[in-house]
N, CA, C and O atoms as a GROMACS GRO file, in nm:
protein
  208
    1UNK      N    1  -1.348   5.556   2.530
    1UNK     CA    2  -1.293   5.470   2.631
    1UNK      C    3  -1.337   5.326   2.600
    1UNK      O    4  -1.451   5.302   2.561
    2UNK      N    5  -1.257   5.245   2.615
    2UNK     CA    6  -1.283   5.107   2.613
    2UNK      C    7  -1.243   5.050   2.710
    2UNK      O    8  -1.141   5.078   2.772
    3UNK      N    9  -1.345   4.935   2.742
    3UNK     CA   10  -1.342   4.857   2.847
    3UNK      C   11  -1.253   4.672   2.791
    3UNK      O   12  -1.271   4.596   2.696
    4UNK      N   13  -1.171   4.670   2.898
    4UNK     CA   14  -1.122   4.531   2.873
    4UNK      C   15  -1.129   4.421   2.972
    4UNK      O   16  -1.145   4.454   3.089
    5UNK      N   17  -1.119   4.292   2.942
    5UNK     CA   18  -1.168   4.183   3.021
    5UNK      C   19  -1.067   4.060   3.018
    5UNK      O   20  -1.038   3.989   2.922
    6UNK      N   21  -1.030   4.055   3.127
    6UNK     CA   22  -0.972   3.969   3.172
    6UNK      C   23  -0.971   3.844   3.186
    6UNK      O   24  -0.934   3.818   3.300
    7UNK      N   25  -0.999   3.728   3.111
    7UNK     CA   26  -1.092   3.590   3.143
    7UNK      C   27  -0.945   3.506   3.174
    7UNK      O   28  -0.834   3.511   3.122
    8UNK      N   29  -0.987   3.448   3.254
    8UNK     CA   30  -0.885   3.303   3.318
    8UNK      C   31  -0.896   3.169   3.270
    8UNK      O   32  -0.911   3.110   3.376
    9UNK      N   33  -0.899   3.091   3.190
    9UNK     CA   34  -0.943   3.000   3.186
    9UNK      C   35  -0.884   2.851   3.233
    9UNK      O   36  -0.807   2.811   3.146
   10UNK      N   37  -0.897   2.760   3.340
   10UNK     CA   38  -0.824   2.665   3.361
   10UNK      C   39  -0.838   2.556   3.312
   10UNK      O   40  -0.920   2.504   3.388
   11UNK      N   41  -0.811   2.474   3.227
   11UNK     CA   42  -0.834   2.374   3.171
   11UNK      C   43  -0.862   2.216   3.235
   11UNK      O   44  -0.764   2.163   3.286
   12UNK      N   45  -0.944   2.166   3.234
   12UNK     CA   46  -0.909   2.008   3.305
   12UNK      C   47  -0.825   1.927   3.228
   12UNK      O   48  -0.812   1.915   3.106
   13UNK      N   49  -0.755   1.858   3.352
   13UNK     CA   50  -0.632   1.766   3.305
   13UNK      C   51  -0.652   1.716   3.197
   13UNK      O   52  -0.754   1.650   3.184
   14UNK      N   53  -0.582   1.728   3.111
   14UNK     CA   54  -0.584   1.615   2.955
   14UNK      C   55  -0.626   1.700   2.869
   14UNK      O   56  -0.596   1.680   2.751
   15UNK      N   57  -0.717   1.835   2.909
   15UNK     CA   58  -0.785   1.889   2.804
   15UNK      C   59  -0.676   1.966   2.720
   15UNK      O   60  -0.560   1.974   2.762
   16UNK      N   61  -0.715   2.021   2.606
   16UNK     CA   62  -0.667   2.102   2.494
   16UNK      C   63  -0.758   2.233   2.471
   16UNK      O   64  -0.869   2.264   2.514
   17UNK      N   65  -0.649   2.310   2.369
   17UNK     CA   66  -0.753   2.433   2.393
   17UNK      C   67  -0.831   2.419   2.247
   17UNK      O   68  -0.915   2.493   2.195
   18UNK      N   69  -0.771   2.290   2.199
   18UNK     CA   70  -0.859   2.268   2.126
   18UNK      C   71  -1.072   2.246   2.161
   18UNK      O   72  -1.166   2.228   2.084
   19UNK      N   73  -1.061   2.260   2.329
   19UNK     CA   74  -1.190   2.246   2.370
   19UNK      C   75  -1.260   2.362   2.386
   19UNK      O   76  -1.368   2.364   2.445
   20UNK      N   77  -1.201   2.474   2.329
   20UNK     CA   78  -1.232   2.596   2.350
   20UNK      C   79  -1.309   2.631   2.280
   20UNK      O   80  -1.294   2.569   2.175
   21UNK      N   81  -1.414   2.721   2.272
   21UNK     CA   82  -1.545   2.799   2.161
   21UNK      C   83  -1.452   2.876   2.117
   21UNK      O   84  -1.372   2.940   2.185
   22UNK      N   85  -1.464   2.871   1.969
   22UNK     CA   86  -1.412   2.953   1.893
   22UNK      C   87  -1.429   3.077   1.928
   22UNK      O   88  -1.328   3.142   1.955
   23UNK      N   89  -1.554   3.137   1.935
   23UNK     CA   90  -1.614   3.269   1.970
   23UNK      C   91  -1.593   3.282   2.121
   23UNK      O   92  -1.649   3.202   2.196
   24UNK      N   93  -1.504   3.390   2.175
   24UNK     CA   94  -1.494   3.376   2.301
   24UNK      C   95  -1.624   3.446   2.431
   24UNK      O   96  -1.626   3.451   2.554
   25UNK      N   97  -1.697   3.482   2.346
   25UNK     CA   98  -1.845   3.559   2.405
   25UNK      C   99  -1.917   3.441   2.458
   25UNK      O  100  -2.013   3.454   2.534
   26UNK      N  101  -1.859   3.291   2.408
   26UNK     CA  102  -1.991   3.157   2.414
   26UNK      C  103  -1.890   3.086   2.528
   26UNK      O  104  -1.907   2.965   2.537
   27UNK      N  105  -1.764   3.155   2.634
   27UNK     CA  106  -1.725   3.097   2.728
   27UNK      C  107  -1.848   3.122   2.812
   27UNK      O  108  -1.939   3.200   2.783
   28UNK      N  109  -1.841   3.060   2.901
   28UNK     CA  110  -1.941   2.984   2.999
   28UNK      C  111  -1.806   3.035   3.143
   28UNK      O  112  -1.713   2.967   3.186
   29UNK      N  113  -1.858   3.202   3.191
   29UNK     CA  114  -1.812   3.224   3.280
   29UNK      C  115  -1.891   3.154   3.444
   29UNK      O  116  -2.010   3.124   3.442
   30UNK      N  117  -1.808   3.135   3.573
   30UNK     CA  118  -1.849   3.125   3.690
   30UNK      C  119  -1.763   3.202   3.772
   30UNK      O  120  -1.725   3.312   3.731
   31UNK      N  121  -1.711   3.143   3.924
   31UNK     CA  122  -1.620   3.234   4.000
   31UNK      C  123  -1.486   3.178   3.970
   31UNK      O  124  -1.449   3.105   3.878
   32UNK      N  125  -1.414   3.239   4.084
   32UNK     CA  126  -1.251   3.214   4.116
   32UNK      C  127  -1.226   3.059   4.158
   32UNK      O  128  -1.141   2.976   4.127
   33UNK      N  129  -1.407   3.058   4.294
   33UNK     CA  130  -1.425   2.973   4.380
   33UNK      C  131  -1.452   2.880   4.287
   33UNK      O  132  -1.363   2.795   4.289
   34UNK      N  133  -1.552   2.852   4.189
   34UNK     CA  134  -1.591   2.747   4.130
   34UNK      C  135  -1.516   2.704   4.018
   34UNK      O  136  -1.550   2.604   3.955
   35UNK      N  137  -1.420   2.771   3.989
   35UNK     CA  138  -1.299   2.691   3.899
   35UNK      C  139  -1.252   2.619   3.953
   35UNK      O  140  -1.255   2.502   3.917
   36UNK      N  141  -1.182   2.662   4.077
   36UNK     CA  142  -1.060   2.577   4.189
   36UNK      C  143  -1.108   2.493   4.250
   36UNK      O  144  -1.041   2.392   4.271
   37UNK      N  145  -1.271   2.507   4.310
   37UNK     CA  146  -1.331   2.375   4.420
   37UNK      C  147  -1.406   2.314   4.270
   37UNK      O  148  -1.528   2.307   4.285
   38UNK      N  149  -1.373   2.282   4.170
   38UNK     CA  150  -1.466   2.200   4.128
   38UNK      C  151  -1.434   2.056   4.072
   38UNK      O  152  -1.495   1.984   3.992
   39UNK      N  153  -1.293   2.037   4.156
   39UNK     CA  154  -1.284   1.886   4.162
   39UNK      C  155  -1.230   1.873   4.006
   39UNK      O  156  -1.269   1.779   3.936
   40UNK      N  157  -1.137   1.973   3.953
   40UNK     CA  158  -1.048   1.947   3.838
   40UNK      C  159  -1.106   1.940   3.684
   40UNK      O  160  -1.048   1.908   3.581
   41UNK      N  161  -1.273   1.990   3.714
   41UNK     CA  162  -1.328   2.010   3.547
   41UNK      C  163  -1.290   2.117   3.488
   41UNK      O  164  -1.316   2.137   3.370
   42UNK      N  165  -1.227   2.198   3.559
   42UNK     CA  166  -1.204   2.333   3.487
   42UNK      C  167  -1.321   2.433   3.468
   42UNK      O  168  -1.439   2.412   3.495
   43UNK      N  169  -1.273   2.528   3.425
   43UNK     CA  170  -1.385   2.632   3.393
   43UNK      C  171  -1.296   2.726   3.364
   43UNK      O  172  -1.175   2.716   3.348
   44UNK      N  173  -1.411   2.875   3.352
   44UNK     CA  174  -1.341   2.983   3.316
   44UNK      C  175  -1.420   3.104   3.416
   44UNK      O  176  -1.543   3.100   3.411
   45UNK      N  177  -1.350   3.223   3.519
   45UNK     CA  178  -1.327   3.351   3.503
   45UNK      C  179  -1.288   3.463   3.510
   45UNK      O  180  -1.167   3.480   3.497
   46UNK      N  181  -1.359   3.558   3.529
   46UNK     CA  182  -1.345   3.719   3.538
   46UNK      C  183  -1.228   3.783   3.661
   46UNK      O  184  -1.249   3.843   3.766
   47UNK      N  185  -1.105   3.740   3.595
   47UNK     CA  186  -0.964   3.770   3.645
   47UNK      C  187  -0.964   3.961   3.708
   47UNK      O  188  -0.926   4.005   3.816
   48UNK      N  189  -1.026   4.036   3.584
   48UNK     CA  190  -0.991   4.188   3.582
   48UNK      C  191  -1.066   4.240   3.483
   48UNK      O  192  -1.045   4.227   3.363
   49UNK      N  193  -1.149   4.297   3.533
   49UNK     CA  194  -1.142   4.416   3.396
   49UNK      C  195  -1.078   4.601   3.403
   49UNK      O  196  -1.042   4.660   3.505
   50UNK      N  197  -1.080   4.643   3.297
   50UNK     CA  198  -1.022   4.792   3.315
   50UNK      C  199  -1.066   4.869   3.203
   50UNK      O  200  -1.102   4.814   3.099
   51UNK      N  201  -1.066   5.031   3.223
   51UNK     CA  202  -1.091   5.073   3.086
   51UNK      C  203  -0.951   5.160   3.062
   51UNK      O  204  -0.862   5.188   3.142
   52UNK      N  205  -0.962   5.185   2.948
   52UNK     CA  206  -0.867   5.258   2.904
   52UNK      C  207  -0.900   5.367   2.820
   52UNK      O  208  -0.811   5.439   2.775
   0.00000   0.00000   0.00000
């Protein structure tokens, strides 16, 4: 069984995903809440996970 993960990531205005960590293990998860209230810096997270 494997487990899968869901990450969200919202970008701040202007950004690229060129701002992204290559390695996606070195995202810098928080909440739903602290993406949306954080005044447009963006962030990234944990949308879903599931196994299969």
């Amino acid at each position: 069984m494997e487990c899968y993960r869901v990450i969200v990531i919202k970008l701040a205005k202007g950004e690229s995903i060129s701002v992204l960590p290559r390695n996606p293990d070195h995202v810098n998860l928080t909440s739903y809440e602290g993406v949306h209230q954080n005044g447009g810096t963006g962030g990234a997270y944990l949308a879903e996970a599931f196994d299969t």
